[in-house]
VEXROGU-276727 format. One line per 5 residues: number of its first residue (from 0); their letters; for each residue x, y, z of N, C-alpha, C. Coordinates in Angstrom, 3 decimals, padded with zeros to 6 digits. Last residue first. Layout:
BEGIN
NUM = A = X Y Z X Y Z X Y Z; ...
This chain:
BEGIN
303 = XXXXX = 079.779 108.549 105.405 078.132 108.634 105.503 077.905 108.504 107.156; 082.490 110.313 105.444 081.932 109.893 105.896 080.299 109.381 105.760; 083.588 112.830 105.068 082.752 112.514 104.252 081.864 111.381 104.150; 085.287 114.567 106.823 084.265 114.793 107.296 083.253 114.490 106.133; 087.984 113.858 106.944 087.328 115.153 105.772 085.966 115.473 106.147
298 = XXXXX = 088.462 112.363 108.409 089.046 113.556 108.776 088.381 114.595 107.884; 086.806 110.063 107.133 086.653 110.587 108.276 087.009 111.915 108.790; 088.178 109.490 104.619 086.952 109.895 104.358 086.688 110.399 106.305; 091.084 109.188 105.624 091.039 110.599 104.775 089.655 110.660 104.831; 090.440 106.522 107.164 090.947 107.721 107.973 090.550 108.991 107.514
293 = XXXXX = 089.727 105.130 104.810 088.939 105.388 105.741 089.158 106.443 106.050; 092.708 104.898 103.951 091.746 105.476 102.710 090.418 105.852 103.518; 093.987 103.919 106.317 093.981 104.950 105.732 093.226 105.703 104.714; 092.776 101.486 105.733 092.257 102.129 106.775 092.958 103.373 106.479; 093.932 100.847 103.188 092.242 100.407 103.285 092.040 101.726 104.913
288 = XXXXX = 096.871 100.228 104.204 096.303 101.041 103.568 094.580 101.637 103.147; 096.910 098.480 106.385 096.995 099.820 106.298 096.462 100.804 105.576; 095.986 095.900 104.674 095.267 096.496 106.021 095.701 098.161 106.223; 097.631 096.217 102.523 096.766 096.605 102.237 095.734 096.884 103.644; 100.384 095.340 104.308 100.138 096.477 103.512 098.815 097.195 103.044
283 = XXXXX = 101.010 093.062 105.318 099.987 093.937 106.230 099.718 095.286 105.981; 103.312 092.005 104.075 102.210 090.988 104.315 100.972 091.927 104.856; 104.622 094.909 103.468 104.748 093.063 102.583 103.059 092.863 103.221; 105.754 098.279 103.420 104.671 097.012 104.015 104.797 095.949 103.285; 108.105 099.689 101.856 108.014 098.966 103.032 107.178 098.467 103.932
278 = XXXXX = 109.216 098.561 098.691 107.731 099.308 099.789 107.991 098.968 101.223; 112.136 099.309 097.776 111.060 098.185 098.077 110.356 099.080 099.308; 112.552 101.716 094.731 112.900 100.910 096.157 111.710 100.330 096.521; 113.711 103.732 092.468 113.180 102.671 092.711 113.597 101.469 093.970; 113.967 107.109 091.327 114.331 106.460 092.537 113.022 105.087 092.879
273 = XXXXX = 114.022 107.548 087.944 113.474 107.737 089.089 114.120 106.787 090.300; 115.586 109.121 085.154 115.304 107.895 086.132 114.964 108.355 087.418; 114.965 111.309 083.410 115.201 111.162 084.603 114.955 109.844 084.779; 114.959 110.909 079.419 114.118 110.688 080.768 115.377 110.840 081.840; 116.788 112.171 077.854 115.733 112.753 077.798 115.014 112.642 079.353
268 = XXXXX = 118.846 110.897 078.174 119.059 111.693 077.741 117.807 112.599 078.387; 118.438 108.247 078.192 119.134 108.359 079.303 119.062 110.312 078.900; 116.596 107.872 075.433 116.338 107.559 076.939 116.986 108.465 078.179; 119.184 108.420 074.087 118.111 108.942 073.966 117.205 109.108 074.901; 120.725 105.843 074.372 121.063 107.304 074.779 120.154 108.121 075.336
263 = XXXXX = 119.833 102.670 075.565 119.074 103.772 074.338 119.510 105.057 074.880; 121.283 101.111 076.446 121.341 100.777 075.216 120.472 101.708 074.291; 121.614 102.709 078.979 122.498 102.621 078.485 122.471 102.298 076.866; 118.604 101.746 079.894 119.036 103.686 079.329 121.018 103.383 078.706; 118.814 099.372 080.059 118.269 099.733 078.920 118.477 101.116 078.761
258 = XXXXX = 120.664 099.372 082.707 121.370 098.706 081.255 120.528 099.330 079.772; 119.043 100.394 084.469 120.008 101.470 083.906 120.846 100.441 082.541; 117.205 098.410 084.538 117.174 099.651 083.953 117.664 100.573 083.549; 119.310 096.520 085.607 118.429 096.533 083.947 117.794 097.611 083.482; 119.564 097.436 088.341 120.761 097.076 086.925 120.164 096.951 085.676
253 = XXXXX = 116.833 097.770 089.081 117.429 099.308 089.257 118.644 098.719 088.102; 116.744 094.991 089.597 115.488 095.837 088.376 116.039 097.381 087.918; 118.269 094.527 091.311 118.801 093.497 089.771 117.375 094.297 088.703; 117.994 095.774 093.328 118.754 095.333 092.662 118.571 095.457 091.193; 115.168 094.210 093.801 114.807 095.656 093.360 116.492 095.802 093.214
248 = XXXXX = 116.416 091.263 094.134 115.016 091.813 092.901 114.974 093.561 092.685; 117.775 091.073 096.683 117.982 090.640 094.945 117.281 091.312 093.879; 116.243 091.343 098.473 116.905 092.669 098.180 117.171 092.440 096.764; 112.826 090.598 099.068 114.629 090.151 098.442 115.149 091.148 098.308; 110.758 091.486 098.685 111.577 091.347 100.447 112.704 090.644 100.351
243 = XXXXX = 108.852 091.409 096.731 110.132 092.457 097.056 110.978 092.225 098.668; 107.430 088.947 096.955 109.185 088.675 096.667 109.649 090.025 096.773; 104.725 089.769 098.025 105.759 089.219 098.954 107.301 089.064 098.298; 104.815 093.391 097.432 104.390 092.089 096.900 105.136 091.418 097.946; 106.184 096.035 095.576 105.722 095.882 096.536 105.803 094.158 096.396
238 = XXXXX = 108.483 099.270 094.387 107.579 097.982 094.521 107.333 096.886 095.619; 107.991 102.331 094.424 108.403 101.304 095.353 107.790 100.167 094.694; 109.324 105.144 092.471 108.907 103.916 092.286 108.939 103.094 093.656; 109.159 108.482 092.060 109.845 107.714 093.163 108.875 106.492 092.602; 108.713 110.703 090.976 110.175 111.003 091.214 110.914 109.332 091.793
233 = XXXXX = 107.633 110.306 087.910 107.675 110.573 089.083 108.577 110.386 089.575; 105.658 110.356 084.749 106.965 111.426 085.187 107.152 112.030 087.001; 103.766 109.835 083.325 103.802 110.605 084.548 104.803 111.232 085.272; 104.800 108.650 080.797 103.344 109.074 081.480 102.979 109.883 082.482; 107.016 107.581 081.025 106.936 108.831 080.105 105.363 109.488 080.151
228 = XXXXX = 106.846 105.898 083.617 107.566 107.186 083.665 107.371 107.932 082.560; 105.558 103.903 082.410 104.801 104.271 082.906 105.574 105.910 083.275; 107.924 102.857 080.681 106.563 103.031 080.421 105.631 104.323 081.187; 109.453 102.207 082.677 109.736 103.143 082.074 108.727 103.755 080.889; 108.152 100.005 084.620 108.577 101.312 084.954 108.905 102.715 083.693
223 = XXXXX = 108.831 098.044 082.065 107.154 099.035 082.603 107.097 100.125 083.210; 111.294 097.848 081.928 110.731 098.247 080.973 109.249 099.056 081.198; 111.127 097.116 084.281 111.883 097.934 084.433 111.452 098.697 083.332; 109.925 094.513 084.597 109.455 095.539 085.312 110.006 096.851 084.819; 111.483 093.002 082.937 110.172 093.520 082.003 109.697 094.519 083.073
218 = XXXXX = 113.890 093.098 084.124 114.338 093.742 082.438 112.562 093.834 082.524; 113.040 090.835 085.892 113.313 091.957 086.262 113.889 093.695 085.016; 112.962 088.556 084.310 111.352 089.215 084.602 111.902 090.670 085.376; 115.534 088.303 083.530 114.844 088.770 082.402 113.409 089.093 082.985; 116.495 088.014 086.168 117.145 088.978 085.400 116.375 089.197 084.357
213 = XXXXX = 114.918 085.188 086.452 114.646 086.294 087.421 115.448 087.867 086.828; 116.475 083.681 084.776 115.139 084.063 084.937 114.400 085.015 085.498; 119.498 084.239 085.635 118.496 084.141 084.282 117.094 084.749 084.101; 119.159 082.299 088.213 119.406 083.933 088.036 118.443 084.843 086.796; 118.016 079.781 087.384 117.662 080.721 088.137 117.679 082.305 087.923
208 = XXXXX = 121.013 079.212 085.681 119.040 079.065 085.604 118.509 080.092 085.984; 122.588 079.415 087.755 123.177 080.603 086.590 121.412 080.611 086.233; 122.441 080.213 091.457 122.521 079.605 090.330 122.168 079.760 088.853; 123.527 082.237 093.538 124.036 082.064 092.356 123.734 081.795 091.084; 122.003 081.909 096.060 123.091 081.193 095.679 124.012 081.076 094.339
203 = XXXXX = 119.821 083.731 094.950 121.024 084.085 095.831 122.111 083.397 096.134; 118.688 081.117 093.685 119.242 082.804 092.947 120.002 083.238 094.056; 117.799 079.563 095.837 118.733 079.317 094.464 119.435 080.644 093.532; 116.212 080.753 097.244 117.897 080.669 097.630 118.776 080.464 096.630; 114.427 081.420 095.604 115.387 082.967 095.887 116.144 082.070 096.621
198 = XXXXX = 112.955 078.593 095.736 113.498 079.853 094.327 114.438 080.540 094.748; 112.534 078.499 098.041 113.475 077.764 098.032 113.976 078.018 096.432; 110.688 080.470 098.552 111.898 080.706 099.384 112.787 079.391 098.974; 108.211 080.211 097.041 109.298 081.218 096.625 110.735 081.036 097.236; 107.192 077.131 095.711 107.840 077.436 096.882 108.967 078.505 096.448
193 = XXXXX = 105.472 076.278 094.009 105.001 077.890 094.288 106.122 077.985 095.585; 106.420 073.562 093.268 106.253 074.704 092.227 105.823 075.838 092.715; 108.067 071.190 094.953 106.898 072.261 095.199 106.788 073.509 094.398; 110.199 070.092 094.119 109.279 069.449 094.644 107.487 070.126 094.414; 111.949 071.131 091.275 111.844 071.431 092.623 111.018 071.092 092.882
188 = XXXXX = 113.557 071.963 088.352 112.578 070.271 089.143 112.473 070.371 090.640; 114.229 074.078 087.298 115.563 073.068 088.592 114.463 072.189 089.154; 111.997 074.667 085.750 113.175 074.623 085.294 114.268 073.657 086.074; 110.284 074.826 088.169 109.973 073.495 086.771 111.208 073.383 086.206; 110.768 076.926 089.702 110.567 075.746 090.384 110.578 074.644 089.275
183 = XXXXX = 110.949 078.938 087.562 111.835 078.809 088.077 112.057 077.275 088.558; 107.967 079.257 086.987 109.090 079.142 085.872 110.091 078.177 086.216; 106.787 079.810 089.744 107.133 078.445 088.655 107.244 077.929 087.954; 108.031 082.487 089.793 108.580 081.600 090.949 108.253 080.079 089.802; 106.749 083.777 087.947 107.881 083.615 087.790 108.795 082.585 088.143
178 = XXXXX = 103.836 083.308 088.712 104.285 082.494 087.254 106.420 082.578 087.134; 103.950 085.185 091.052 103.787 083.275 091.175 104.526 082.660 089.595; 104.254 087.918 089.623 105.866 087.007 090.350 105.435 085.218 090.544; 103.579 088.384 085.898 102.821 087.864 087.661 104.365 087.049 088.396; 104.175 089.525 084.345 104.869 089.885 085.071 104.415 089.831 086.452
173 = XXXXX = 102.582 088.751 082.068 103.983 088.346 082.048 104.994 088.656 082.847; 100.338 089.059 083.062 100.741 087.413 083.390 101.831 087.061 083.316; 099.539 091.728 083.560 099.615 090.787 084.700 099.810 089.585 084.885; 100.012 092.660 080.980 101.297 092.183 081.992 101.036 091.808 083.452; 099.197 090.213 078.877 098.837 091.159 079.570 099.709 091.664 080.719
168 = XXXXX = 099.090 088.197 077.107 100.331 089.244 076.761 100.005 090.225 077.403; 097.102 086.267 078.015 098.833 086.155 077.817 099.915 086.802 077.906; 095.246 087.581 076.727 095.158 087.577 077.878 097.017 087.165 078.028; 096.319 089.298 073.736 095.643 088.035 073.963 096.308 088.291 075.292; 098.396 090.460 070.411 096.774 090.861 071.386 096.253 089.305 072.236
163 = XXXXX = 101.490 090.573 069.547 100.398 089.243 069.851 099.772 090.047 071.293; 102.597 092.803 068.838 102.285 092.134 067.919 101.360 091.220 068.117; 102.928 094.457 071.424 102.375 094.939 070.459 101.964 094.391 069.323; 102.770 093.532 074.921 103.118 093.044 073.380 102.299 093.721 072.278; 101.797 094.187 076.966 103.212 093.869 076.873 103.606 093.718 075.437
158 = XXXXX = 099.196 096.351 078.075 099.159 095.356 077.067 100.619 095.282 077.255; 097.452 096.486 081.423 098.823 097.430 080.190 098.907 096.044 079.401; 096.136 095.111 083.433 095.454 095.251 082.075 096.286 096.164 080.728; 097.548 095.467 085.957 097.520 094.172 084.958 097.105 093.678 083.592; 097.526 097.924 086.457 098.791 097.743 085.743 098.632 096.244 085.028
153 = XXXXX = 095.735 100.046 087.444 095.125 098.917 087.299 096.346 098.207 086.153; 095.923 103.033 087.780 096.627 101.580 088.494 096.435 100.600 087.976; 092.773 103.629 087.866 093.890 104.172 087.433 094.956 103.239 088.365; 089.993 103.441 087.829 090.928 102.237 087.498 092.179 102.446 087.258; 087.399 104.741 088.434 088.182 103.662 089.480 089.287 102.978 089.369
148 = XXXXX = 087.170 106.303 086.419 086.369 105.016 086.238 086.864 104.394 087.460; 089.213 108.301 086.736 087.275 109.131 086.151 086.553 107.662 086.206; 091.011 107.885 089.530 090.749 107.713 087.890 089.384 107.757 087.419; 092.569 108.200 091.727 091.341 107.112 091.906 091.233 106.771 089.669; 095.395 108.728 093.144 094.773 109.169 091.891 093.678 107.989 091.264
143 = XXXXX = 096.197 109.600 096.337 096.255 108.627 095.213 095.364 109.144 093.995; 098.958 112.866 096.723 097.261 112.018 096.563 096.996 110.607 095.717; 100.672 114.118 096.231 100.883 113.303 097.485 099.508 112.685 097.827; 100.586 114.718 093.733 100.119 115.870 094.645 100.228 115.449 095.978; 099.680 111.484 092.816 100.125 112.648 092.341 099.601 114.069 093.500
138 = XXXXX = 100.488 108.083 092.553 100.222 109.479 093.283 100.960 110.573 092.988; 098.951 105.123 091.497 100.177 106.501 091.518 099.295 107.496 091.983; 098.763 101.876 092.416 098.838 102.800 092.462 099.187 104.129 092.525; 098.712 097.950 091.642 099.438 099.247 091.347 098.616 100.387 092.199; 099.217 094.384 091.225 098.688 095.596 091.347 099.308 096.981 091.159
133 = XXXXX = 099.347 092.021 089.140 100.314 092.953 089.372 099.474 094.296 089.403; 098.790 088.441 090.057 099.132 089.854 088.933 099.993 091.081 089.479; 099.959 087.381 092.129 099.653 086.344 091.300 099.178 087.572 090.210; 102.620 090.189 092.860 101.450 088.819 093.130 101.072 087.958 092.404; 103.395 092.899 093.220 103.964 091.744 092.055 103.255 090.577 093.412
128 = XXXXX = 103.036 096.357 092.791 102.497 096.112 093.712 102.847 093.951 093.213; 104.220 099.436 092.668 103.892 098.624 091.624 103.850 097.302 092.480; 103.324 103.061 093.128 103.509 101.714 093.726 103.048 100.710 092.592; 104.737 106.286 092.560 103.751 105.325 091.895 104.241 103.957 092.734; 104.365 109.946 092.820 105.206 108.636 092.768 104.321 107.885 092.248
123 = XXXXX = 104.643 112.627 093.761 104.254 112.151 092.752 105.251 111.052 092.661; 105.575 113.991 096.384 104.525 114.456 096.106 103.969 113.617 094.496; 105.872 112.233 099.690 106.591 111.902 098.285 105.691 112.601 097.801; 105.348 111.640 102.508 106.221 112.672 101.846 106.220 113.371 100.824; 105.884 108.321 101.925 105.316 109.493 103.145 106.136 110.633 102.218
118 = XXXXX = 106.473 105.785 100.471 106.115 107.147 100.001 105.483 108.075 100.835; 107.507 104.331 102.782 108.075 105.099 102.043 108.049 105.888 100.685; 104.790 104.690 104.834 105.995 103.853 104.339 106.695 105.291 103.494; 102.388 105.990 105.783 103.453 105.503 106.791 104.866 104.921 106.817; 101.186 106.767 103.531 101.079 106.730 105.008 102.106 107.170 105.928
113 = XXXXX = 101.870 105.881 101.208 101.602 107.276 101.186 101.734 107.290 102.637; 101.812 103.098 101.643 103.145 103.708 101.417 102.658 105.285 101.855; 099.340 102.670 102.038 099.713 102.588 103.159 101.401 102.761 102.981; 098.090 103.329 099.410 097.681 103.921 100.579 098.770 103.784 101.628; 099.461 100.660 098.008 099.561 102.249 097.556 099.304 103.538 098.740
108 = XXXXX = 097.649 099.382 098.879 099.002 098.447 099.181 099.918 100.082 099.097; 095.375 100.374 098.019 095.335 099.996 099.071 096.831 099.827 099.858; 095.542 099.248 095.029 095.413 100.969 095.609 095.839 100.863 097.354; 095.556 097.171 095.217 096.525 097.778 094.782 097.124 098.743 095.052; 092.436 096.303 096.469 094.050 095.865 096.692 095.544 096.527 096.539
103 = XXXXX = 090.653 099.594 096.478 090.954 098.338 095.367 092.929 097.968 096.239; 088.680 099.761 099.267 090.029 100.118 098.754 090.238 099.131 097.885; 086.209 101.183 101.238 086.068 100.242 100.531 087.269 100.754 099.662; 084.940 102.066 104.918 085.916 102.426 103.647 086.204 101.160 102.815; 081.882 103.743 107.079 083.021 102.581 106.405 083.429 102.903 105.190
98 = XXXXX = 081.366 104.274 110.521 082.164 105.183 109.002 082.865 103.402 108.360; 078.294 102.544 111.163 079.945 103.086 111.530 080.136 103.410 109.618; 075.662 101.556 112.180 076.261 102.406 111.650 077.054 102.575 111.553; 076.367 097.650 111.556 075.932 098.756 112.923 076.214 100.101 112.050; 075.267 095.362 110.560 075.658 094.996 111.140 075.849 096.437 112.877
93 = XXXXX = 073.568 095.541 107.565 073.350 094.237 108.957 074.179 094.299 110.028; 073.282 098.214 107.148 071.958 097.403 107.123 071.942 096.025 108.285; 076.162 098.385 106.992 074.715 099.960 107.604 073.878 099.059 108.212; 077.149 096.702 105.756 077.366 097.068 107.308 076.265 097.956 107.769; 075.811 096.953 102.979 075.588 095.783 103.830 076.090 095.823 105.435
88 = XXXXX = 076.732 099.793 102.538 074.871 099.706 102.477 075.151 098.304 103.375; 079.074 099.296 102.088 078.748 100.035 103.112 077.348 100.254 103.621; 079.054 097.269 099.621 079.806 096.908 101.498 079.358 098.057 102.569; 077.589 096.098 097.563 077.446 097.305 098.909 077.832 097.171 099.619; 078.673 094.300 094.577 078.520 094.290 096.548 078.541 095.622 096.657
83 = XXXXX = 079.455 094.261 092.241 078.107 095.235 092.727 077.392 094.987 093.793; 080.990 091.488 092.566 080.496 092.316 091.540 079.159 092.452 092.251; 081.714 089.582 094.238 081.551 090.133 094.921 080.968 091.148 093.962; 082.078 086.464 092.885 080.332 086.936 093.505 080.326 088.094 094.205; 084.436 086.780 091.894 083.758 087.324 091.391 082.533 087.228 091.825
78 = XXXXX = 087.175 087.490 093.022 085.829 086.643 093.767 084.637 087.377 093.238; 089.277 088.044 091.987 089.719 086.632 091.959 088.442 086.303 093.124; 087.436 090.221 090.909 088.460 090.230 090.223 088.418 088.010 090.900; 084.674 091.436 090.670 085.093 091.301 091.737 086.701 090.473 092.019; 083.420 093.900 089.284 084.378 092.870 089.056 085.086 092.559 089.757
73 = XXXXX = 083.395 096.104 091.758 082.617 095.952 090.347 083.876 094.929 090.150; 082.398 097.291 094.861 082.753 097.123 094.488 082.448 096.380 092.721; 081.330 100.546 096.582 080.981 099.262 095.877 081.628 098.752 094.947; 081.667 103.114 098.158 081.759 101.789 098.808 081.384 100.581 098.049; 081.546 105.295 097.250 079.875 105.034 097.252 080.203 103.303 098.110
68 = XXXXX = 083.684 106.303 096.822 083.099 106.725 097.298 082.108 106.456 098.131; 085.389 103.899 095.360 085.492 104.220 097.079 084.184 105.251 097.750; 084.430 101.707 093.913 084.142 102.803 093.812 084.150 103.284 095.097; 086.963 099.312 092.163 086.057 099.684 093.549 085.868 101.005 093.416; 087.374 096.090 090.411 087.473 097.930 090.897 086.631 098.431 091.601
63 = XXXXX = 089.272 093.808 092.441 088.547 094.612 091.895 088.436 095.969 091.530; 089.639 092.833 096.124 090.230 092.823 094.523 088.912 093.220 094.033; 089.577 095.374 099.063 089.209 093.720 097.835 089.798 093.833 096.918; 089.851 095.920 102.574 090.544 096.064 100.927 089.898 094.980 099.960; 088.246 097.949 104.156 088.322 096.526 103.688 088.950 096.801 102.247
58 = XXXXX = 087.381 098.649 107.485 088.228 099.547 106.333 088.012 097.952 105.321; 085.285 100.691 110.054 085.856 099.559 109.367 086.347 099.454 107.918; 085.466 102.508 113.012 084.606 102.310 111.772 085.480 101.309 111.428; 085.291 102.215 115.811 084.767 103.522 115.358 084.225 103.480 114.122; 085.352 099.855 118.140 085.787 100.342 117.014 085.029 101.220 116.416
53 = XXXXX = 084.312 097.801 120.325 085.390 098.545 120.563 086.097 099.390 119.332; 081.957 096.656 119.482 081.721 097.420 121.211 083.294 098.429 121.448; 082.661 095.000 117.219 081.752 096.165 116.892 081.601 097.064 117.963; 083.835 092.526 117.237 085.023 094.163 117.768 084.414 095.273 117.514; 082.368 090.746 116.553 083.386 090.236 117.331 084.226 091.822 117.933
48 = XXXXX = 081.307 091.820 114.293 080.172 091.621 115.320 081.056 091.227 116.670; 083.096 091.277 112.197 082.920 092.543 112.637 082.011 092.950 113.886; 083.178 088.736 112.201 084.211 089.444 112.243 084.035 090.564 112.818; 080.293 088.204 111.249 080.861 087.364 112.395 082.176 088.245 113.173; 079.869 089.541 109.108 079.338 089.859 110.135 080.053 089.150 111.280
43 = XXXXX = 081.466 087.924 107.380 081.941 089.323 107.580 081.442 089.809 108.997; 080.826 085.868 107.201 082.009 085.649 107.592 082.214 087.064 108.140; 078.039 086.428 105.856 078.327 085.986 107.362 079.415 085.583 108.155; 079.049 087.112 103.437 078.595 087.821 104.497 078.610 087.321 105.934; 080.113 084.569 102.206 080.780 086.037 102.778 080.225 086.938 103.686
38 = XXXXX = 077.622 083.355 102.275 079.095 082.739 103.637 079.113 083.782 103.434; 077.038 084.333 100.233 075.821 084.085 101.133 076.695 083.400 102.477; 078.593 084.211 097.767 078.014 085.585 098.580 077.578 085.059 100.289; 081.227 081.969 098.226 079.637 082.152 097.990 079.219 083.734 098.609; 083.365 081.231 099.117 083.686 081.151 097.809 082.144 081.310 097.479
33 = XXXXX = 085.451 082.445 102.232 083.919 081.945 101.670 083.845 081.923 099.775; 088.441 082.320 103.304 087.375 083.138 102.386 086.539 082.373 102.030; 089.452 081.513 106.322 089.834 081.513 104.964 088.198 082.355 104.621; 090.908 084.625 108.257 089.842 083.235 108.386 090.028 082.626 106.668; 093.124 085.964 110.846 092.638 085.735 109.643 091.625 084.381 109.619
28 = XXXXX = 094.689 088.728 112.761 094.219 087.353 112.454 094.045 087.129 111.117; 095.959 090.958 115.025 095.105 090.393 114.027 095.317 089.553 113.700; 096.299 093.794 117.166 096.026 092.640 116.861 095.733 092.328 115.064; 097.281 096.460 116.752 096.946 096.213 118.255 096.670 094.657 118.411; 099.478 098.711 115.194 098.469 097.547 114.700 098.494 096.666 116.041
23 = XXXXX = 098.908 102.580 114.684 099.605 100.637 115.844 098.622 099.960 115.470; 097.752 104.309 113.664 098.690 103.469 112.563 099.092 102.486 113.072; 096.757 106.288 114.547 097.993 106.374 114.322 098.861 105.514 113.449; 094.032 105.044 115.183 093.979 106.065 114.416 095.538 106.809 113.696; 094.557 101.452 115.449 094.552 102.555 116.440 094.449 103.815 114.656
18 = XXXXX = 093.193 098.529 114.379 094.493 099.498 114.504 093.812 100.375 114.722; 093.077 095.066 114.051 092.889 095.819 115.143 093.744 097.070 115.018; 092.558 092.989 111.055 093.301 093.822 112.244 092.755 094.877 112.467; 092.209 090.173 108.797 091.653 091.787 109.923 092.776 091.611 110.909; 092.374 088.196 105.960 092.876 088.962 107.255 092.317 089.986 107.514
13 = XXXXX = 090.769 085.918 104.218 090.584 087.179 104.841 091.193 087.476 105.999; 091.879 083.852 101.552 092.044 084.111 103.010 091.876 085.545 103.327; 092.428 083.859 099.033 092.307 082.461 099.664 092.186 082.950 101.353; 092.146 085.924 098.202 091.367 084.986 097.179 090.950 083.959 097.828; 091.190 088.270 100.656 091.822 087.483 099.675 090.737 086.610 098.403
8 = XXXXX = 090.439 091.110 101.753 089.937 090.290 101.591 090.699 090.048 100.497; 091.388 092.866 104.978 091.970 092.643 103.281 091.249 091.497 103.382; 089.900 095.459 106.895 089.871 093.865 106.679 090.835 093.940 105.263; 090.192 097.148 110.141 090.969 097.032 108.744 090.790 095.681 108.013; 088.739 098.723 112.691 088.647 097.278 112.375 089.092 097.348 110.760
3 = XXXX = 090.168 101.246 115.147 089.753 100.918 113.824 089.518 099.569 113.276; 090.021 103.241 118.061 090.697 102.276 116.863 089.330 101.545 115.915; 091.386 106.419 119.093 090.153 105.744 118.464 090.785 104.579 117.469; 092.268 106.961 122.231 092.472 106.981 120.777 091.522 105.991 120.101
């Protein structure tokens, strides 16, 4: 069976893994991220020069928008020396021919529900993806839906506020989970302001603060969800990210949503609510997914 080299490239750290054409993840690792073109590459080559005798092709998720076809990425979002990288021209050139695949984060996190998670199956859904912003991807026809510019998903750039225009009111800030977590951490004076797991005990313990907080950022997903449902109209929501691995949160987003179809008939009337559940990749989502987005250019035979 033919395996595969899958990279996600961070802000703060590049993970790879080792996966088979089925989807077994056989190994992997990570290095931190180079903050210069001129490391990245040679972080890359190093990586890929390490499993080039045992792999068929290579998958890489980034931030940004990415033109899967052609493999290049544009605004390179939280690394911006990657704007109008050739990732597939720079493996061709420095490292070996192989089939390679280039996946915006979001999309990516999106891919590997369609896969293997729990949008297998699903013929029109959508992944909402909660990080330091807030990735995304919907699928329609049981296909991701790339968009005439690369950017369909791209949920951090939906405006939240109709009265005040400004980066602020973007909902990748008002519904970035880090900004939630150190809401939370400042409010109960907690040592360490990005520590999620000592946030969600406090909410699972009850505490009224806490809760609060997390009940009103869970009212703005829900609100987006429903946004995005008079748009597309799908059957199935997962959200994603490291805090969906609370049960608390997709909960307490499914109670506010049905609280706002309660406070608008009309709503409950007109729209279907959709089936909203937690993705089932966290930490090794976008490796999947990136190599799946590979897999489809291989089986199709599009490959360069």
């Amino acid at each position: 069976m033919r395996n595969y080299l899958s990279i996600d490239i961070g802000g703060t750290a590049i993970k790879y893994g080792l996966i088979d054409h089925s989807g077994n993840l056989i190994k992997k690792d990570a290095v931190d991220t180079p903050q210069n073109l001129a490391e990245f590459r040679q972080s890359i080559i190093k990586i890929i020069s390490r499993h080039k005798n045992e792999i068929y092709g290579v998958a890489f998720s980034v931030p940004g928008k990415v033109d899967s076809k052609r493999g290049i990425v544009y605004f390179g979002g939280s690394l911006p020396f990657l704007d109008g990288f050739n990732f597939e021209k720079f493996i061709h050139e420095e490292v070996a021919v192989i089939p390679v695949g280039v996946e915006n984060d979001g999309k990516a996190a999106a891919l590997a529900e369609i896969w293997l998670g729990n949008l297998k199956d699903i013929n029109d859904a959508a992944a909402i993806i909660l990080g330091t912003g807030v990735g995304g991807g919907i699928v329609i026809n049981g296909n991701l839906l790339p968009g005439s510019h690369f950017q369909a998903g791209e949920l951090s750039f939906m405006m939240s506020n109709f009265e005040n225009v400004g980066y602020e009111e973007l909902v990748g800030m008002t519904l970035s989970a880090v900004k939630m977590i150190e809401k939370i951490a400042v409010k109960k004076n907690l040592p360490d302001k990005k520590d999620g797991r000592a946030v969600f005990t406090l909410i699972n313990e009850g505490d009224t603060e806490a809760v609060q907080i997390l009940r009103e950022y869970c009212k703005k997903i829900a609100l987006l969800i429903i946004n995005i449902q008079t748009v597309i109209d799908v059957t199935d929501f997962v959200i994603g990210g490291g805090i969906s691995s609370q049960p608390i949160l997709i909960d307490t987003i499914n109670e506010e949503y049905k609280k706002i179809l309660n406070k608008l008939p009309l709503l409950e009337e007109t729209l279907t609510m959709p089936r909203i559940q937690k993705a089932k990749f966290e930490n090794s989502a976008n490796l999947y997914g990136a190599l799946y987005g590979l897999l489809q250019k291989v089986d199709n035979g599009l490959e360069s």
